[in-house]
C-alpha positions as CSV (number, residue, x, y, z in Angstrom):
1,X,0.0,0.0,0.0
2,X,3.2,2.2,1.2
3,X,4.9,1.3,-2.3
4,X,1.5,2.2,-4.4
5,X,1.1,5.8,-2.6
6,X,4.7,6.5,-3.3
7,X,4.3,6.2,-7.0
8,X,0.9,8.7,-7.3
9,X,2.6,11.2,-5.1
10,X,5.8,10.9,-7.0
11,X,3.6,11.2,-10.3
12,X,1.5,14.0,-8.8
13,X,4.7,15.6,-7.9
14,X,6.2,15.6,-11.0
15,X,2.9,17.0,-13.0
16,X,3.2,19.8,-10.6
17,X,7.3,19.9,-11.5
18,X,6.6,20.3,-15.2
19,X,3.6,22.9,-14.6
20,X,6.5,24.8,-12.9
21,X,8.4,24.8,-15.5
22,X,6.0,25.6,-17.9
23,X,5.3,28.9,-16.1
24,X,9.2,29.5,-15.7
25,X,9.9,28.4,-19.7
26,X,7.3,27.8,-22.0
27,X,7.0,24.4,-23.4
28,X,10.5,24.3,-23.2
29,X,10.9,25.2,-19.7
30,X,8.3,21.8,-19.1
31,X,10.4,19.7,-21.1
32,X,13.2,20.0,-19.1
33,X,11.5,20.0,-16.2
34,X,10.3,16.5,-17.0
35,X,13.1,15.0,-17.4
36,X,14.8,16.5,-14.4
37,X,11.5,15.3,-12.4
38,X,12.3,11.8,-14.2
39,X,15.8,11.9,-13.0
40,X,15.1,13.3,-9.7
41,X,12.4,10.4,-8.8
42,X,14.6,7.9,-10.0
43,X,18.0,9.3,-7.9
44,X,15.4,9.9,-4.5
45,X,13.9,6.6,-4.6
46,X,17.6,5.1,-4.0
47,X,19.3,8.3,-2.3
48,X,16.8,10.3,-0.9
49,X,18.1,8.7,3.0
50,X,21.8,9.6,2.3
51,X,20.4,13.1,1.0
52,X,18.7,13.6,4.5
53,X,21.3,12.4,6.8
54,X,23.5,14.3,5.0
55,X,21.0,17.0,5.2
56,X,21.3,16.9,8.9
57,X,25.0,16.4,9.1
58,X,24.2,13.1,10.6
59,X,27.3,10.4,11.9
60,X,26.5,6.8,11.7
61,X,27.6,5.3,15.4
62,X,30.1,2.6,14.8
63,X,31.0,-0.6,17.2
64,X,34.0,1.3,18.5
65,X,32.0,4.7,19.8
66,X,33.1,5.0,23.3
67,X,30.8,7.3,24.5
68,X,28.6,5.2,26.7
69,X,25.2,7.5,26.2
70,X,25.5,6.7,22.5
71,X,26.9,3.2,22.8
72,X,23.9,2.8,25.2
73,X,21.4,4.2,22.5
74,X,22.7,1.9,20.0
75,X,22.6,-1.2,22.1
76,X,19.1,-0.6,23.1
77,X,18.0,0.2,19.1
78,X,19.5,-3.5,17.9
79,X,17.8,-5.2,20.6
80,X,14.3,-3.8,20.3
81,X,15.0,-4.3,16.3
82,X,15.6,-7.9,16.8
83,X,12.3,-7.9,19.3
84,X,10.4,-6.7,16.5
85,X,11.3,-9.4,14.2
86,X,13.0,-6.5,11.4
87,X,16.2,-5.6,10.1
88,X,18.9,-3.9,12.9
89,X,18.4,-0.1,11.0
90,X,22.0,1.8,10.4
91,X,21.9,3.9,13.5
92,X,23.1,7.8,13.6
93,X,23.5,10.4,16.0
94,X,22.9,14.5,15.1
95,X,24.7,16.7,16.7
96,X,21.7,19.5,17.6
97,X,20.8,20.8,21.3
98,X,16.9,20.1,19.7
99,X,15.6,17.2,20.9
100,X,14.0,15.4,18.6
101,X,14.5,12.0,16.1
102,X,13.6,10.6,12.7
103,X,13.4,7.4,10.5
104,X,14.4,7.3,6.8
105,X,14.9,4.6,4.2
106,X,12.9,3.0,1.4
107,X,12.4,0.0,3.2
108,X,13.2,-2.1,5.8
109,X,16.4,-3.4,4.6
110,X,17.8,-0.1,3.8
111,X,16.8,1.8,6.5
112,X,18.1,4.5,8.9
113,X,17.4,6.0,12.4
114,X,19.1,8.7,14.0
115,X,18.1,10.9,17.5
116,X,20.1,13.8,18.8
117,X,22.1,14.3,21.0
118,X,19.8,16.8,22.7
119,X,17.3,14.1,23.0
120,X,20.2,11.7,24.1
121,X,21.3,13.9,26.9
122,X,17.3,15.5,27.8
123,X,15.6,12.3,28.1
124,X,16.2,9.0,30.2
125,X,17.0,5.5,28.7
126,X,13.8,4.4,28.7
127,X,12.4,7.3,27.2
128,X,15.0,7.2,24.5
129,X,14.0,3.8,23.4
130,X,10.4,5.0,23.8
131,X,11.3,7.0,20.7
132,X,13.6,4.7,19.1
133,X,10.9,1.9,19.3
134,X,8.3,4.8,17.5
135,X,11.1,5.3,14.7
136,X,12.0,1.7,14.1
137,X,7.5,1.3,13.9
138,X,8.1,3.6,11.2
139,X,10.6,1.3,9.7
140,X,8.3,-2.0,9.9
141,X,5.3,-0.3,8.8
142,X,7.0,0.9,5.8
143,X,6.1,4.6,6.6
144,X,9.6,5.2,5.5
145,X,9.5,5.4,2.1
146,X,6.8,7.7,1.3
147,X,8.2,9.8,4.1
148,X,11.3,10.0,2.3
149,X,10.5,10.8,-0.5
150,X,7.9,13.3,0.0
151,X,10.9,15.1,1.5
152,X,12.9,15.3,-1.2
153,X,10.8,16.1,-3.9
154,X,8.8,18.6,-2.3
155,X,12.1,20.4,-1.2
156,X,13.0,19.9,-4.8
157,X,9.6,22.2,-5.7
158,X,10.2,24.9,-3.7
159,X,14.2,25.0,-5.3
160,X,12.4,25.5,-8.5
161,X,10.3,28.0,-7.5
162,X,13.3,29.7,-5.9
163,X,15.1,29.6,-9.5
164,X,12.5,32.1,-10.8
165,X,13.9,34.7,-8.8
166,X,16.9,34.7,-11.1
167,X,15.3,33.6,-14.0
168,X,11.4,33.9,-14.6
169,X,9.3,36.5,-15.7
170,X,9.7,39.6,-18.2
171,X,12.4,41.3,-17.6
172,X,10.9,44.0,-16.3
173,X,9.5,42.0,-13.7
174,X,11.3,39.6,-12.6
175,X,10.2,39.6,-9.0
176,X,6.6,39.9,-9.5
177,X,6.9,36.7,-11.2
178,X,8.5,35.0,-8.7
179,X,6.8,36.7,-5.9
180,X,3.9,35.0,-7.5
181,X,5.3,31.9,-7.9
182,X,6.6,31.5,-4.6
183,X,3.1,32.4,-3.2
184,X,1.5,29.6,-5.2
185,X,3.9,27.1,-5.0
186,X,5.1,26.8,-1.7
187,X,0.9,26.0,-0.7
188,X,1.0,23.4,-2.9
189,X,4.4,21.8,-2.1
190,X,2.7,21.9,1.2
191,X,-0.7,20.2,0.6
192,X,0.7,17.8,-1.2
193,X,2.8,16.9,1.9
194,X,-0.2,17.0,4.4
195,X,-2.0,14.7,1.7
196,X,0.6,12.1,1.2
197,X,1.9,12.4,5.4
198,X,-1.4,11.1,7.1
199,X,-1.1,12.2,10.6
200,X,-2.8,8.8,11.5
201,X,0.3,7.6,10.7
202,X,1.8,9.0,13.6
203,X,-0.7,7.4,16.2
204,X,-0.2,4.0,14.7
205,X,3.9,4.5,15.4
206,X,3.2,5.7,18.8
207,X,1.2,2.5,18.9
208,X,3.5,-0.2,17.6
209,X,6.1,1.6,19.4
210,X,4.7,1.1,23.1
211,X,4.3,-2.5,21.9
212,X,8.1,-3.1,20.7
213,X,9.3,-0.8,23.5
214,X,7.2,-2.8,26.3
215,X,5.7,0.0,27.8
216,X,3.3,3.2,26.5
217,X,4.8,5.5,29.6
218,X,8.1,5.6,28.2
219,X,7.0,7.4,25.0
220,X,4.5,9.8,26.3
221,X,6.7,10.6,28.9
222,X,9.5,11.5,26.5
223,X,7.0,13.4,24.0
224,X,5.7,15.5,26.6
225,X,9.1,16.4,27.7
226,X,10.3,16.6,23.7
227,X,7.6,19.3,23.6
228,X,8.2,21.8,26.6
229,X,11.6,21.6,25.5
230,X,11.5,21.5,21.4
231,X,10.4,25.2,20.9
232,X,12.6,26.8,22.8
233,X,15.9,25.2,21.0
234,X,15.9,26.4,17.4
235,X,17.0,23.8,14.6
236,X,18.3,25.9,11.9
237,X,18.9,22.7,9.4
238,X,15.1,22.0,9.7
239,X,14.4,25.5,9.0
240,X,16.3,25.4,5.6
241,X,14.2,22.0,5.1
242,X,11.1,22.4,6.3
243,X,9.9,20.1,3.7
244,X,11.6,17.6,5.9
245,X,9.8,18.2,9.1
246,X,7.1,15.5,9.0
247,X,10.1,12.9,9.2
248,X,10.5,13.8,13.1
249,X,9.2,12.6,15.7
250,X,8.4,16.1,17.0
251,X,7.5,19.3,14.5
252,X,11.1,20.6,14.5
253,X,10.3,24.3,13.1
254,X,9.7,27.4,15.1
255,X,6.1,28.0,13.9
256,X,6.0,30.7,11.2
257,X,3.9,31.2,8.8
258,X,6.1,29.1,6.1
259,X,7.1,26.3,9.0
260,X,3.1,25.8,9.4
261,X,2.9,25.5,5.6
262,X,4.5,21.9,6.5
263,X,3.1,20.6,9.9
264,X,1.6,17.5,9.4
265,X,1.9,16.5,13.3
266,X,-0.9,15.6,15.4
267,X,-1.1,17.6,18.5
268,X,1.2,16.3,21.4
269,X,-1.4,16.4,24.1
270,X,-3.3,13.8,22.1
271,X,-0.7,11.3,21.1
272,X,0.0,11.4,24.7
273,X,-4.0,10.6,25.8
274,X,-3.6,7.9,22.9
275,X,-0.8,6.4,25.1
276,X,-2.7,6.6,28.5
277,X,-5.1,5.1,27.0
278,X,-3.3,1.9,26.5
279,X,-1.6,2.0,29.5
280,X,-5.1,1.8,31.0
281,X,-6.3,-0.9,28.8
282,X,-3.2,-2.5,29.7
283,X,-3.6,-2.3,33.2
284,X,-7.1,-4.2,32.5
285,X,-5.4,-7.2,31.3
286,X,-4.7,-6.6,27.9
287,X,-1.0,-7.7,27.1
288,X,1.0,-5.5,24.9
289,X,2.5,-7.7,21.9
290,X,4.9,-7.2,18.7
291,X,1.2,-7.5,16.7
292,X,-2.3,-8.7,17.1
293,X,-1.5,-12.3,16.0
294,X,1.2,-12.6,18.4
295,X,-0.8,-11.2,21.1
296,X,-4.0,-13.9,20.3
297,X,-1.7,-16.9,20.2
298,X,-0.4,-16.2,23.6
299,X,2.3,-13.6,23.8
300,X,1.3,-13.0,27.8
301,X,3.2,-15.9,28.6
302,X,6.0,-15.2,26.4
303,X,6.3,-11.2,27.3
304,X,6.3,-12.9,31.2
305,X,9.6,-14.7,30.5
306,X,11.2,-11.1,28.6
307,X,13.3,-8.9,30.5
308,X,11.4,-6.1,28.4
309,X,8.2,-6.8,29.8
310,X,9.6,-6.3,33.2
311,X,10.0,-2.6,34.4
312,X,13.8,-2.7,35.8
313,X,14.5,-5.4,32.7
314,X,17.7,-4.3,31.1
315,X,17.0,-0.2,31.6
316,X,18.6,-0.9,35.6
């Protein structure tokens, strides 16, 4: 379903591409677009992580990273990866004072996490792997891709549109044109964002998360923190990409009027009700589990014998 919704929002992206360059060119100006929108869906669909990480200035941890709070955050990513059944993700810090953490890759097998190290040093180890378990839901649920890719190409739109400051219009107007432009495009760039980002996405991480994570309270503690904190620390990379701000766990921009062009997050306060919610319903008896057939062939018993199911497990 992931993989079919990719393609019509990469094909609604690019009719939107070449209309771009129609108004910036003429038939010409569309021709090329198209087969820069051809290229570019083609070199996002295999790059578009690397682009991102990169984007953020993100460092893969390696096995010899002494630093125990990352070495600790690593650790505790593999083992709720191979909980979850799914590929160990390649795992990178970001070094940014924001707290906050994302998930990228076109699929499973080639995917990415990464938190920063505000996040690392703000919240405790079990609220880190509250949000690491949310990310890696992301990876299992496939969320990844479109994510991704919506990213990229949309940031790719508003590029164009910036292009027309230099060269679209009459020459005597110049900056009408692309006054215009800009006015136009960046609204769509955006809608088409909020279309292809469902925010009930989100929930359904925050969901799966508690379950490969063991407990709802770790993540709704760490969001609520994540949010008294996140708008106080700016992140200027996410401001220069706010295209990319649906990939984090937390809206990352400052809230102008361009930033909520691109929020496609539900509000805090209710992902967090969402969690108490199932804290309650598991205090009624119902087991979390990896996924609903797990949890109707028994996983009670099995979660009994896991350290994760226990509270002091292996968080001390």
């Amino acid at each position: 379903m992931n993989t079919t919704k990719t393609f019509i929002l990469l094909a609604a992206l690019t009719g939107l591409f070449m209309a771009l360059g129609y108004v910036i060119g003429g038939p010409g100006g569309m021709a090329i677009a198209f087969v820069l929108a051809a290229a570019m869906n083609i070199f996002s669909y295999w790059n578009s992580d690397k682009l991102i990480l990169r984007a953020y200035h993100a460092i893969e941890v390696g096995p010899g990273d002494h630093d125990p709070t990352i070495a600790t955050y690593a650790q505790d990513v593999l083992t709720m990866a191979q909980k979850a059944n799914m590929p160990v993700p390649r795992i990178y810090v970001i070094h940014n004072d924001q707290p906050n953490a994302f998930a990228t890759g076109r699929n499973p097998q080639n995917a990415a996490v990464a938190a920063t190290t505000g996040l690392l040093s703000l919240l405790t180890r079990q609220e880190v792997a509250g949000v690491m378990a949310h990310e890696l839901a992301h990876v299992k649920s496939h969320d990844t891709l479109t994510m991704t890719v919506t990213a990229t190409i949309a940031g790719a739109i508003g590029m164009l549109a910036n292009f027309a400051m230099f060269f679209g219009g009459d020459r005597e107007r110049p900056n009408l044109v692309a006054m215009i432009l800009m006015m136009i495009v960046a609204p769509m760039a955006a809608g088409i964002v909020q279309m292809a980002i469902s925010r009930s996405r989100e929930y359904e991480a925050d969901r799966l998360g508690a379950q490969i994570a063991g407990d709802p309270k770790w993540l709704a503690s760490a969001l609520e923190k994540i949010e008294r904190y996140a708008r106080n620390v700016p992140n200027e990379d996410a401001e220069r990409n706010p295209a990319t701000a649906h990939l984090f766990i937390i809206n990352p921009l400052a809230g102008g009027l361009r930033d909520n062009l691109f929020s496609t997050h539900p509000a805090t306060q209710n992902r967090v009700a969402e969690l108490n919610a199932l804290v309650a319903s598991d205090a009624q008896g119902n087991a979390l589990g990896i996924d609903d057939q797990a949890r109707s062939a028994g996983v009670q018993q099995r979660q009994s014998k896991s350290p994760w199911a226990r509270k002091k497990g292996p968080w001390g």
